[in-house]
N, C-alpha and C positions, 0 to 999 in steps of 0.2 A: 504494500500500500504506500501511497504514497504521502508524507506527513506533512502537515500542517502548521499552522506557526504556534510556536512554542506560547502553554502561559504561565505563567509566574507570580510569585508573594515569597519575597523572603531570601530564602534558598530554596525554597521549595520548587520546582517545576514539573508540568504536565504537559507532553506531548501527542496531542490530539492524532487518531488516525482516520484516512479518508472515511467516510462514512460504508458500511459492508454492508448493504442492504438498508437495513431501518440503526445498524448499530452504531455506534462510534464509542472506541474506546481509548481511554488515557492510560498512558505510562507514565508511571510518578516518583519520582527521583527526589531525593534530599542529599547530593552528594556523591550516593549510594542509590542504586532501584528500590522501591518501596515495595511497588504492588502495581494494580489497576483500579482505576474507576472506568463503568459500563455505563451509558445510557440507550437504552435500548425502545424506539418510538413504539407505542402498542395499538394508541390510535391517532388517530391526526391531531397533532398540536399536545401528546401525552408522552413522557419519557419514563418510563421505569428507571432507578439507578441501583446499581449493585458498585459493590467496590471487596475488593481485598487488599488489604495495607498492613504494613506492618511499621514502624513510627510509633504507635501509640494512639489515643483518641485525638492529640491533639494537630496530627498530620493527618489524620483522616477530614477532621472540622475542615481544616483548611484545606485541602484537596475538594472537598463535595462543596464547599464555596464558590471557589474559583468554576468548578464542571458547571454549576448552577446557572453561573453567568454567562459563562458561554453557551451553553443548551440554549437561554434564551434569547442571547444577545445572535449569533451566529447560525446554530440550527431553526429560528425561530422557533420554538416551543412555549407553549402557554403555560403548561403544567407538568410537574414535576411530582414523581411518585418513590415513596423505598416502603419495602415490605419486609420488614423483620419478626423473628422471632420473641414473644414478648416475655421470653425469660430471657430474653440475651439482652440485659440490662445497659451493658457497653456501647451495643449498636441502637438502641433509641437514644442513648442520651448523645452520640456524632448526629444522627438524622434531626434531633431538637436543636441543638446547637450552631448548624450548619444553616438551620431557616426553614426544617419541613415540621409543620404543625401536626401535632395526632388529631385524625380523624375517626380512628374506630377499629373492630377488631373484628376480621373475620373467623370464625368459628367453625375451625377445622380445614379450614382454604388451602390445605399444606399436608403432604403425604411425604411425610421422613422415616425411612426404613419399615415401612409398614403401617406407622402410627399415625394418624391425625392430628396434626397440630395448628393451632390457632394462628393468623397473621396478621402483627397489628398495622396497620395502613397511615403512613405520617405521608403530605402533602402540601407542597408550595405551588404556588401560581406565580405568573411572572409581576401581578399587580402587588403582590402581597407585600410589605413594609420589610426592607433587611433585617436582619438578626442583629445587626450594631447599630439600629437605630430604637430609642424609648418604646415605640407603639411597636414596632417590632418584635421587641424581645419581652414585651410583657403577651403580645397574646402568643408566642409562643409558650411561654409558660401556662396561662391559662388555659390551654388546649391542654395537658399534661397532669392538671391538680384536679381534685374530686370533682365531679357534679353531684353535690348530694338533694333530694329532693326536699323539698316544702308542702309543707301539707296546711292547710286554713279551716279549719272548723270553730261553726257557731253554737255557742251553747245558751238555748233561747229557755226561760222559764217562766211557767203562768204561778199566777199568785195563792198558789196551792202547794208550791214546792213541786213541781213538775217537771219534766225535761221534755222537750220537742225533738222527739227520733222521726228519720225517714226509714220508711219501706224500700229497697234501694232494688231495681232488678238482677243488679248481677253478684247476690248473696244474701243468705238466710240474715245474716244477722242486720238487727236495724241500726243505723248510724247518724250521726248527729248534720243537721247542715254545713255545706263547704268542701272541700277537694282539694286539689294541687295547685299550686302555684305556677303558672303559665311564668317563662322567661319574661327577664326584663319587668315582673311585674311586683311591687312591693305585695307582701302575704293582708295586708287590710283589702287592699282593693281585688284582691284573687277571694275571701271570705265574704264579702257584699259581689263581688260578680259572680258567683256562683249560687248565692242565694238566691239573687235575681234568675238566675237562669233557669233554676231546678225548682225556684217556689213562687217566683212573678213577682218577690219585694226583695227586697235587700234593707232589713232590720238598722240603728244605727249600733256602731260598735263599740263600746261604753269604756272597754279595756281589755287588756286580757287578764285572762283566769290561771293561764298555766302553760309552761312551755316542755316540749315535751320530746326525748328521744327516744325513736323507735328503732330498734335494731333488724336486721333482715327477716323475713318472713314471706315461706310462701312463695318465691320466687321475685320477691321487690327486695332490691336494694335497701339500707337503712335509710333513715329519715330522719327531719324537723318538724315537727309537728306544733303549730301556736292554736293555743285553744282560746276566743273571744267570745266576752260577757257579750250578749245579745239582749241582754235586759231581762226586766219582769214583767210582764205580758198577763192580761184578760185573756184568759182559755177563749174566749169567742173571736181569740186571734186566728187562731186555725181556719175558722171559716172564710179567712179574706185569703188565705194562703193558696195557691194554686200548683200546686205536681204539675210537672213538664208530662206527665203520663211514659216518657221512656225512661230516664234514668230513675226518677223519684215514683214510684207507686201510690203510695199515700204517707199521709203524716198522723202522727197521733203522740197524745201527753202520756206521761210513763212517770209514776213515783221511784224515787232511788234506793229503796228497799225491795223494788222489782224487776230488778233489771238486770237478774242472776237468768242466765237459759235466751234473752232476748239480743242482746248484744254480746262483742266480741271480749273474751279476757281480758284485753286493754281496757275497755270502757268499764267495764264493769268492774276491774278492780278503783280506776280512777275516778268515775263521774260521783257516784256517791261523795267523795272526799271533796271534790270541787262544789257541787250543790251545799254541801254543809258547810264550806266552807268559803262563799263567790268572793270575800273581800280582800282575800289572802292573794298573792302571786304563786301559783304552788311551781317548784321547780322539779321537772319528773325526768328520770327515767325509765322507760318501758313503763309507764302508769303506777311508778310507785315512787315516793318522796327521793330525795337524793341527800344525803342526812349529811354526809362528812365529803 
């Protein structure tokens, strides 16, 4: 093949080869031969990169930097893809550091001596912010840290010491008004949009009652759960409330010495303590005080 003009940082250099088809690959030198970096087109305007190096993590950073720019500066490429292994801890943190954000993990996308193994998928575009720049390298990071979930629940009660449970379609046990936290959206205004959604008002939110960590279960991810006073309410509140009729079934009041066999072990160890208690901030985990 025939080679291409050399690029460079440092001491470091990479010598680009004609393109072989959809490939082109680099030889990388500190002195000494390191290794290669691959980028290999898979669809128009899409590079896969592989690399094997040796240098260290921090001849690789700079290696998959320099390929970056030239992928998109020279091959025109839009977008830029690595698929690693997500126990090979070494190789996500070159592909983070080099400017490719995680995007997600394919589940079992990879047949290694028989096994199935999972591949995690980190990805730069050519529009995306450098890695040396502030907006750069914070949402790389952020692409990388937990997304853990938000949960908003309203705890509404009429002037009987009651609680307002829904019938909910997709499970036996009944649950209190509110849901998940949509992105981007603070947890008051995800606990009043959802009321509105699933019962046609949206109550005001007086404060909250209790905050609350839920650990995995069931196949969800753990959680934040903010539990908000809904007030105290005229039972002939129920009557203006209206069920979307898909998610929400019906609604009905429920004293909290009843609410053993109706609701979930979380609720039913916690709501009692919170009804007897609405003026307190209770701070929980898994529905039970958090002492020390």
């Amino acid at each position: 093949m025939t080679a291409l003009h050399p690029l460079s940082d440092g001491d470091l250099t990479l010598h680009p080869s004609q393109p072989n088809g959809q490939v082109v690959t680099f030889d990388v030198e500190h002195g000494e031969p390191l290794g290669k970096v691959e980028v290999r087109q898979t669809t128009p305007g899409v590079g896969l990169v592989t690399w094997a190096l040796e240098g260290g993590p921090g001849a690789a950073q700079q290696a998959l930097r320099l390929v970056a720019e030239y992928a998109f500066g020279e091959l025109g490429l839009e977008r830029l893809q690595v698929e690693v292994d997500p126990e090979l801890h070494s190789s996500a943190r070159v592909a983070v550091r080099s400017g490719f954000r995680r995007e997600g993990v394919l589940r079992g996308a990879a047949l290694v001596e028989g096994e199935r193994r999972d591949v995690a998928v980190y990805g730069m575009r050519v529009d995306d912010p450098r890695p040396d720049t502030v907006t750069g390298w914070t949402a790389l990071m952020d692409s990388t840290l937990p997304k853990k979930r938000v949960i908003a629940h309203v705890v509404v009660r009429d002037t009987g010491g009651r609680v307002l449970l829904c019938q909910v379609s997709y499970k036996k046990d009944l649950e209190l008004p509110g849901g998940v936290v949509e992105p981007d959206e603070d947890p008051a205004t995800g606990a009043s949009r959802e009321m509105e959604e699933e019962l046609g008002t949206a109550l005001p939110l007086l404060g909250v009652l209790a905050i609350d960590w839920l650990p995995r279960w069931e196949g969800w991810g753990d959680a934040v759960e903010i539990l908000y006073d809904g007030g105290v309410h005229d039972p002939s509140l129920i009557d203006r409330l209206q069920p979307d009729g898909f998610e929400i079934k019906g609604i009905s009041w429920h004293p909290p010495d009843k609410l053993a066999g109706l609701v979930s072990p979380l609720n039913a160890r916690r709501l009692p303590m919170l009804l007897d208690a609405p003026d307190q901030l209770h701070n929980l985990r898994d529905g039970s005080p958090i002492t020390s």
